[in-house]
C-alpha positions as CSV (number, residue, x, y, z in Angstrom):
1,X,54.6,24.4,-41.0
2,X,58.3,23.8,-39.8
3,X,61.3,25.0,-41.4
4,X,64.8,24.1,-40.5
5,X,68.0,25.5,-41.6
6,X,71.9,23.9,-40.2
7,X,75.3,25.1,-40.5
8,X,78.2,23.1,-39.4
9,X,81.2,25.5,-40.3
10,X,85.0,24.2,-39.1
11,X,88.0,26.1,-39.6
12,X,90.8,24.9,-41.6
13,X,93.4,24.0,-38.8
14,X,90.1,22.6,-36.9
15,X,90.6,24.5,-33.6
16,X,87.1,26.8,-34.6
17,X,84.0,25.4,-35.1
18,X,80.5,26.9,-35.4
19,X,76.8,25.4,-35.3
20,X,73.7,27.2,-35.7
21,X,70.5,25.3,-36.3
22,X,67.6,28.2,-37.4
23,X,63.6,27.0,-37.2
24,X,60.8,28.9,-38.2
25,X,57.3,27.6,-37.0
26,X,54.3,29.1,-38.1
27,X,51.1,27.8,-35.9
28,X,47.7,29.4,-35.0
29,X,48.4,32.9,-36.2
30,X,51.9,33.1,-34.3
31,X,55.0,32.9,-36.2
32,X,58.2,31.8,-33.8
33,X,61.6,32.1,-34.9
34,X,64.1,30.2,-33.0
35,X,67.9,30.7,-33.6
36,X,70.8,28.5,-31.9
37,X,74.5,28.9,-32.1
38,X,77.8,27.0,-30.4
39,X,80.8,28.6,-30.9
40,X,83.5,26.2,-30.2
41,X,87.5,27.3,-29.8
42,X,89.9,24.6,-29.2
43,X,94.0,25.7,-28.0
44,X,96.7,23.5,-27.0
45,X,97.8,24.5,-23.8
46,X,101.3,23.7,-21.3
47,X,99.8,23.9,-18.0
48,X,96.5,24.6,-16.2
49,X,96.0,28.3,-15.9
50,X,96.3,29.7,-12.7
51,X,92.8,31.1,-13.0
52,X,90.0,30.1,-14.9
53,X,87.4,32.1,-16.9
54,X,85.2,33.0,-14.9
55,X,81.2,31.5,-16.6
56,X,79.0,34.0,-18.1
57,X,75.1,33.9,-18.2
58,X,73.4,36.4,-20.0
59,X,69.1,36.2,-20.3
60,X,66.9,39.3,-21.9
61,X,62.8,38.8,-22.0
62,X,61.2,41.3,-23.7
63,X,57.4,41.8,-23.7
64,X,55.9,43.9,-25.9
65,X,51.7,43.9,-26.2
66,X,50.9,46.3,-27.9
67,X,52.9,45.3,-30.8
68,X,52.4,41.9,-29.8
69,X,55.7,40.9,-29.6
70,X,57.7,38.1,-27.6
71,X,61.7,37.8,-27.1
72,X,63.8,35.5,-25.4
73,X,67.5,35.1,-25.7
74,X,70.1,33.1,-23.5
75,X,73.8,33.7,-24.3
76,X,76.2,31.6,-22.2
77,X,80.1,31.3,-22.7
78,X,82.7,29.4,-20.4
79,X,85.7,27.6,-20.9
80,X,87.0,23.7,-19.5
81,X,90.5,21.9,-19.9
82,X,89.9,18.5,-21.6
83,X,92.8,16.3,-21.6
84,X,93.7,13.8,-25.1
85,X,96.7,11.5,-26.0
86,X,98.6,13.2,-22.5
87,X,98.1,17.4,-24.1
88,X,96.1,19.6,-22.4
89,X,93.6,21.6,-24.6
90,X,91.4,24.6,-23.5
91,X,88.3,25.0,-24.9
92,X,86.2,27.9,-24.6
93,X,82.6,27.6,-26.0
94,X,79.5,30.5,-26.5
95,X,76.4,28.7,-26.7
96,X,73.1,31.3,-27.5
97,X,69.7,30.9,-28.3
98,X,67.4,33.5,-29.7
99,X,63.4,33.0,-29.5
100,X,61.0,35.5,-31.1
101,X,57.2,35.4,-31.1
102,X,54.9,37.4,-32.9
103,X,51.4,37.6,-34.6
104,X,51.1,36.9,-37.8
105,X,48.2,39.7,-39.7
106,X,45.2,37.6,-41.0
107,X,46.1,36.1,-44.2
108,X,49.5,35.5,-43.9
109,X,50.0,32.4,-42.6
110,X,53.0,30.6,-44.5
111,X,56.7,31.3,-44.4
112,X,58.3,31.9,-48.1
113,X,62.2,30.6,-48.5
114,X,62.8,34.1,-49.9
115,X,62.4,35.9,-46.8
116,X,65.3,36.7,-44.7
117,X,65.8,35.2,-41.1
């Protein structure tokens, strides 16, 4: 069983905009829960900054067995200077993604659109 849950969320002067896509899969006794976000920021700029952001990579794994228990999550932000109709924009981004694993007890194999993710 699949379940899949998007948000597409812009600001009202459109220089913000979010996507997370949420997907629960529940297969052979292991329920996986993946979340994914982009966080978008768009700003007119003058001139090139002197220095750029500097990229940032974050990545956790946790491992837990005896509560049998999987995590994964990626978090990555940066910026780049996109050029359109001869203005400069900067646009920073923050891009994540969130992966948990864990067994599901006998008998409970189905996801119900009442619980919380």
């Amino acid at each position: 069983m699949r379940d899949l849950l998007f948000r597409n969320l812009t600001s009202v002067d459109h220089r913000r905009k979010v996507l997370s896509c949420a997907e629960i899969i529940d297969n052979a006794g292991v329920r996986t829960i993946i979340r994914r976000h982009f966080i978008y920021t768009a700003r007119e700029i003058k001139k090139p900054p002197a220095q750029a952001d500097q990229p940032y990579l974050k990545v956790v794994k946790v491992r837990n067995n005896k509560s049998r228990i999987e995590r994964f999550f990626c978090k990555m932000k940066g910026s780049i200077i996109a050029s359109y109709d001869n203005r400069l924009f900067l646009i920073r981004f923050m891009h994540t993604l969130n992966i948990n694993l864990f067994a599901l007890p006998n008998g409970i194999m189905k996801y119900t659109a009442d619980e919380n993710i």
